[in-house]
NUZAKOL-221468 format. One line per 4 residues: number of its first residue (from 1); their letters; for each residue x, y, z of C-alpha. Coordinates in pm, 1 decimal. Layout:
N
NUM	A	X Y Z | ...
// end
This chain:
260
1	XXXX	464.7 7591.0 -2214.5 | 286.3 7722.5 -2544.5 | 438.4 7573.7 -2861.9 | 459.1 7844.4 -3089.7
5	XXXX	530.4 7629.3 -3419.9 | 238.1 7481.3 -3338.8 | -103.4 7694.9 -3244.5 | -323.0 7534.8 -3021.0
9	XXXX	-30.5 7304.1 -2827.4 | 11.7 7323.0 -2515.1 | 277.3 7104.4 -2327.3 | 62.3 7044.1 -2015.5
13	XXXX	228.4 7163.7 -1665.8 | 22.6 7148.0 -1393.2 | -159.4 7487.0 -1292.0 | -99.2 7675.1 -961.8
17	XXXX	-385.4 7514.3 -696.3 | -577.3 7842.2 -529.5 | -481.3 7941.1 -201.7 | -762.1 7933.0 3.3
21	XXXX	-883.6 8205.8 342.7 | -710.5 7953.9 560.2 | -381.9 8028.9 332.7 | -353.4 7690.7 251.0
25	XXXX	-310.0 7528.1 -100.1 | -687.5 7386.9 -243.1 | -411.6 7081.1 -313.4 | -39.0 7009.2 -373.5
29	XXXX	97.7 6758.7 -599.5 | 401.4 6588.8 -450.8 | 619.3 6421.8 -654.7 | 744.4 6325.1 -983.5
33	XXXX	606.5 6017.1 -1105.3 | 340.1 5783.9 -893.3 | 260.4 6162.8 -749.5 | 71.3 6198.6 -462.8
37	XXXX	-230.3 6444.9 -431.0 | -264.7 6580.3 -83.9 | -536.6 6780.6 -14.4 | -657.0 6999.0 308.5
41	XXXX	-953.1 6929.3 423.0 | -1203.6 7187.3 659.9 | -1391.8 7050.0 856.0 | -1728.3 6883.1 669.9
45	XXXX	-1505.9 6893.4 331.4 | -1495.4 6557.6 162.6 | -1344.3 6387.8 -133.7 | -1472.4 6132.1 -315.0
49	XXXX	-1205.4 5866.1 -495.9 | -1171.4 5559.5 -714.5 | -1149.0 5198.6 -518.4 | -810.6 5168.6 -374.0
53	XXXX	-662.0 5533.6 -437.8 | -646.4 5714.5 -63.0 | -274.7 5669.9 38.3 | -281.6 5850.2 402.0
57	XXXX	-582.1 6053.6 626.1 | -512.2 6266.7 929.4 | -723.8 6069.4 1199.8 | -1107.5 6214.6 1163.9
61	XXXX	-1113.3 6182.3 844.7 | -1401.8 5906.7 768.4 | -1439.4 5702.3 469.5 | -1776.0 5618.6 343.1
65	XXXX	-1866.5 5395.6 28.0 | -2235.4 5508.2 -93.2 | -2428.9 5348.3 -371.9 | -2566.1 5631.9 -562.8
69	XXXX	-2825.5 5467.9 -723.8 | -2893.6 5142.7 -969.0 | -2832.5 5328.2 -1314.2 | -2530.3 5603.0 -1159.7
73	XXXX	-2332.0 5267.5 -978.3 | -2386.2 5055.3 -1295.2 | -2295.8 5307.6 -1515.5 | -1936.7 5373.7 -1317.3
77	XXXX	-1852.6 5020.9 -1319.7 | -1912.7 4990.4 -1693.2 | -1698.4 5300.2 -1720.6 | -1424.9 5117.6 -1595.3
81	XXXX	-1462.9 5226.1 -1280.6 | -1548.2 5137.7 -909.4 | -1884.0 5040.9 -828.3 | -1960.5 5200.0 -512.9
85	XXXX	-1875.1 5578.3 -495.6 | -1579.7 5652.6 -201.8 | -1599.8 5959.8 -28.1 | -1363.1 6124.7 234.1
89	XXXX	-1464.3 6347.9 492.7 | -1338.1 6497.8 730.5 | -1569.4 6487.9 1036.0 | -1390.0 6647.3 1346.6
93	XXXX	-1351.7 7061.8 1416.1 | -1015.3 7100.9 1297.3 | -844.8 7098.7 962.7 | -746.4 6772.0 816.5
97	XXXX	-637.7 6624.8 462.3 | -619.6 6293.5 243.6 | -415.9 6168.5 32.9 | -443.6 5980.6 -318.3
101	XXXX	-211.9 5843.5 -544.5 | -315.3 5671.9 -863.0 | -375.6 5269.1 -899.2 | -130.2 5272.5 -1185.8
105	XXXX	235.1 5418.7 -1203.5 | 199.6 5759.8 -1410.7 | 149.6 6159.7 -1280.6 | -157.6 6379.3 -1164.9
109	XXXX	-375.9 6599.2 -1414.3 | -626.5 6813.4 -1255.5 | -843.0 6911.7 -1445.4 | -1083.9 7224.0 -1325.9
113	XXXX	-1432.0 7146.0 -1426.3 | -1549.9 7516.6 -1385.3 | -1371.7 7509.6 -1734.2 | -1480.2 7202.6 -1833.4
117	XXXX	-1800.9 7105.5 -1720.2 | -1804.9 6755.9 -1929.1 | -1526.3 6511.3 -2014.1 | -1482.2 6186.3 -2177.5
121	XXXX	-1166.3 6044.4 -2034.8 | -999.0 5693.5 -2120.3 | -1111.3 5442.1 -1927.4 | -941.3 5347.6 -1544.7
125	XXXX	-808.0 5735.3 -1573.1 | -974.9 5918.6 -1325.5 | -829.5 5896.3 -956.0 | -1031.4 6147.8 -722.8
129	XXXX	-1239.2 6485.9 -737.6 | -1345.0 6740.9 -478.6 | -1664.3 6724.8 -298.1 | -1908.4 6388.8 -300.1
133	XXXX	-1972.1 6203.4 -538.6 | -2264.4 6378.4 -600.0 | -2094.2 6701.6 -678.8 | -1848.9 6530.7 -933.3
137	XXXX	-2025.1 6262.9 -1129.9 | -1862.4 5974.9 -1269.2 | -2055.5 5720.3 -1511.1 | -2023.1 5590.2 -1822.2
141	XXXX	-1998.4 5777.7 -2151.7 | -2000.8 5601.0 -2510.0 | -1760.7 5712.0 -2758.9 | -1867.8 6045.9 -2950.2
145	XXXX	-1870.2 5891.6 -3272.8 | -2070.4 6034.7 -3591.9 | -2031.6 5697.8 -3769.4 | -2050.0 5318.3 -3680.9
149	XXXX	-1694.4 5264.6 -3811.0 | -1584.8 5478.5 -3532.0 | -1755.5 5240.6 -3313.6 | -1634.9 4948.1 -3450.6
153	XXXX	-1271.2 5028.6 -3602.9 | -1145.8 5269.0 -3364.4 | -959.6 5076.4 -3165.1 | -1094.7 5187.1 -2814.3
157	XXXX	-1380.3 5046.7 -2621.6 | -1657.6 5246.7 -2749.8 | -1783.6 5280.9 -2356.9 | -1546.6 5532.8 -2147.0
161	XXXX	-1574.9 5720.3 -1843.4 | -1811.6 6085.9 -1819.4 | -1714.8 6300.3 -1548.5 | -1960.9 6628.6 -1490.9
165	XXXX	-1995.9 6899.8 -1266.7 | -1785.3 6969.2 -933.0 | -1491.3 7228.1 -925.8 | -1130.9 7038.1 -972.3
169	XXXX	-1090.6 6642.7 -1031.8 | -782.2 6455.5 -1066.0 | -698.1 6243.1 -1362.4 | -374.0 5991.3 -1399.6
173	XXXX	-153.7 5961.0 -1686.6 | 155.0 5856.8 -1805.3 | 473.1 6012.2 -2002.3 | 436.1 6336.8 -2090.7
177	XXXX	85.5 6529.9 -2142.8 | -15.1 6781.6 -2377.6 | -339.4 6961.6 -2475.1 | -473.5 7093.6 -2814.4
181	XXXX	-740.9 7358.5 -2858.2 | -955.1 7280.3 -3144.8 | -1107.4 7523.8 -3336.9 | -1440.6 7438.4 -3447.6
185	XXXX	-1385.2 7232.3 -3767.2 | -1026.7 7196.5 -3671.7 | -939.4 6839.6 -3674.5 | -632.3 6623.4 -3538.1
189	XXXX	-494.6 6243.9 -3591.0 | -422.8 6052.7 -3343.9 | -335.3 5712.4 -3248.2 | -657.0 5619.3 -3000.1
193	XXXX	-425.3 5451.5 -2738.2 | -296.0 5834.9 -2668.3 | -605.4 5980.1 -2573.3 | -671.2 6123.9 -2204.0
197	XXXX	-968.2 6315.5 -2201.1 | -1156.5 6515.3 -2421.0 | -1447.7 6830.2 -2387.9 | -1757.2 6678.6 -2457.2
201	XXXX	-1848.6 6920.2 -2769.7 | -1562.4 6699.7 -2921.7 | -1685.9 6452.9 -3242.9 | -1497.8 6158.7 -3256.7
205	XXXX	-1432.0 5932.9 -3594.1 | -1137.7 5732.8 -3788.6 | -979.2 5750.3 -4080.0 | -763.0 5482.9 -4256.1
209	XXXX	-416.9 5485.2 -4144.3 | -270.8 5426.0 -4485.6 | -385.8 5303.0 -4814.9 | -632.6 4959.4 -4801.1
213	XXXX	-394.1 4634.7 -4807.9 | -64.1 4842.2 -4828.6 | 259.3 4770.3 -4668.8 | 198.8 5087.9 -4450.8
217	XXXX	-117.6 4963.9 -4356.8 | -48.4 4592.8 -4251.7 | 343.0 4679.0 -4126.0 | 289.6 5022.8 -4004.2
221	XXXX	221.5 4910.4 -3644.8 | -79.3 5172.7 -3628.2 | -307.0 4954.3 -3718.9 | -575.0 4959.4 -3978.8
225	XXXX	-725.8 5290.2 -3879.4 | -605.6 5617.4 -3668.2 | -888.5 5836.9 -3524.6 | -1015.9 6158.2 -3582.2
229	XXXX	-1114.4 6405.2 -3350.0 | -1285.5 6695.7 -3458.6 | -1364.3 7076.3 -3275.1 | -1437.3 7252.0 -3117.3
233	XXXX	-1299.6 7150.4 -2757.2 | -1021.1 7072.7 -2595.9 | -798.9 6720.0 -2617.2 | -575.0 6604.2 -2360.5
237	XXXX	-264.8 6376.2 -2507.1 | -59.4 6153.4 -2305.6 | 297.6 5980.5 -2441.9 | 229.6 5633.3 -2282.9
241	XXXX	-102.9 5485.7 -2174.1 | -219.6 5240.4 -2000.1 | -302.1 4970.3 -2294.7 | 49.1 5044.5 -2392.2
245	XXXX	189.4 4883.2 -2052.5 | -43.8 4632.0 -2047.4 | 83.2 4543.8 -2387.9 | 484.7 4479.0 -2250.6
249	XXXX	335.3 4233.7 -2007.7 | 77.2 3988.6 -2158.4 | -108.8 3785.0 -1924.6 | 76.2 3489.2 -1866.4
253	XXXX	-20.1 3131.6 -2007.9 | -221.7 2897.9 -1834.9 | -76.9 2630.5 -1656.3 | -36.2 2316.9 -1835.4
257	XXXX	-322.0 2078.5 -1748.8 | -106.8 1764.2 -1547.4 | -476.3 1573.4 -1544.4 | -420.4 1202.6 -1681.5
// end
C-alpha cells in the first residue's frame, strides 16, 4: 500500500511469488507471524539457509553444510551469521520442497535481488535464499558510514551482514515493515534499532538526537544520537527488532557464588 501523504512510503506487503512452467508458486509464505517459507523444489534445485532454519523436507531432499572458503566462512560468522554455508537440494527425479521458518518469532521479507543486487541487512536477519550459497552470498559488510562518529555513536555494530547476487532471498522481521525510496540527496531519521536492510548505494551517518546535555537528550529514551541515512536507495523499516526483544528480557544474573 503506497502512502500518498507521504512520497516514497511504502507499507511493505509481500509481492506475488512467480508461477513457474510446472505451475507451481517459486514460494508461498504460510502464515501470519513465525511464517513459514515453503518452497518447490525441481529436481537438482537447492536452497541454501542460516544454521537451524529448515522446518520440514520431502524425503530426497539432502542437506549439505560446505565451507566456502577461509575469508567467505569468517566473514558470515562475523556477520552474525552461521559459519558453515547450509544448502538444500533436492537430489531424486521428482519434485520436492523445504521448508524454513526464521530462528526468531517475526514474518518473512523476500527480497528479489534482480532488483537489488547488494544489501546491508541488520545483523541475525537473513533466514534463506535460492540457489547455493554460491549464487547468494552472505558475508560481512561494515556500516556505510562517511564519518567515524557514525562508527562509533550510531548505536549499531558497525559490522552487519552483505548479501549479493542470486534471484530472491528471504529476510525476517518483526512488527510491521515498510520501505522508503530515497531520492539521491534525500535523507531520513531514524532510530538505528529499526533498520532492516538497506541498497548498498545508501550512505549512512548520525545526527544528534536533541540539543547537547538537554533534557530531550538525556530523558528522551533515543539516546544521544539518531542516524542518518542518505540516497539514493532503498530502506527497509521494521516496527520491532530484534535488540528491542532482547531488551524486555535481560540476561539473567549470575548465580550467587555459595563457595566458603
Amino acid at each position: 500500500m503506497v502512502l500518498d501523504a507521504y512520497p516514497g512510503f511504502k507499507t511493505w506487503i509481500p509481492p506475488k511469488p512467480e508461477i513457474k512452467e510446472n505451475g507451481l508458486p517459486e514460494y508461498e509464505i504460510i502464515g501470519t507471524d513465525g511464517q513459514i517459507c515453503q518452497i518447490p523444489l525441481a529436481p537438482g534445485q537447492a536452497v541454501a539457509c542460516d544454521s537451524g532454519c529448515m522446518c520440514y523436507t520431502s524425503n530426497d531432499v539432502k542437506m549439505e553444510a560446505k565451507f566456502i572458503g577461509f575469508f567467505k566462512s569468517l566473514g558470515r560468522m562475523f556477520g552474525g551469521g552461521s559459519l558453515l554455508s547450509i544448502t538444500y537440494t533436492n537430489e531424486s527425479e521428482d519434485q520436492g520442497y523445504v521448508a524454513m521458518t526464521p530462528n526468531i518469532p517475526g514474518i518473512l521479507v523476500p527480497i528479489d535481488m534482480r532488483e537489488h543486487p547488494t544489501l546491508i541487512v541488520a545483523r541475525d536477519s537473513f533466514v534463506c535464499s535460492m540457489g547455493t550459497g554460491e549464487d547468494t552470498v552472505v558475508g560481512m559488510g561494515f556500516l556505510p558510514s562517511s564519518s567515524i562518529g557514525g562508527f562509533l555513536f550510531s548505536g549499531m555494530f558497525p559490522i552487519l551482514q552483505k548479501i549479493e547476487g542470486g534471484t530472491m532471498c528471504f529476510l525476517c522481521a518483526m512488527g510491521t515493515v515498510i520501505t522508503k525510496t530515497l531520492a539521491e540527496g534525500e535523507e531520513i531519521l531514524v532510530d538505528t534499532s529499526s533498520v532492516l536492510a538497506m541498497s548498498a548505494d545508501i550512505n549512512f551517518d548520525v545526527r544528534k538526537s536533541a540539543p547537547h546535555c538537554s533534557k530531550a537528550q538525556c530523558c528522551g529514551g533515543e539516546g544521544l544520537f539518531n542516524s542518518v541515512l542518505t540516497g539514493p536507495g532503498t530502506v527497509w523499516m521494521q516496527s520491532f527488532s530484534v535488540g528491542k526483544l532482547r531488551n524486555l528480557f535481560p540476561a539473567p544474573p549470575p548465580p550467587p557464588d555459595n563457595a566458603n
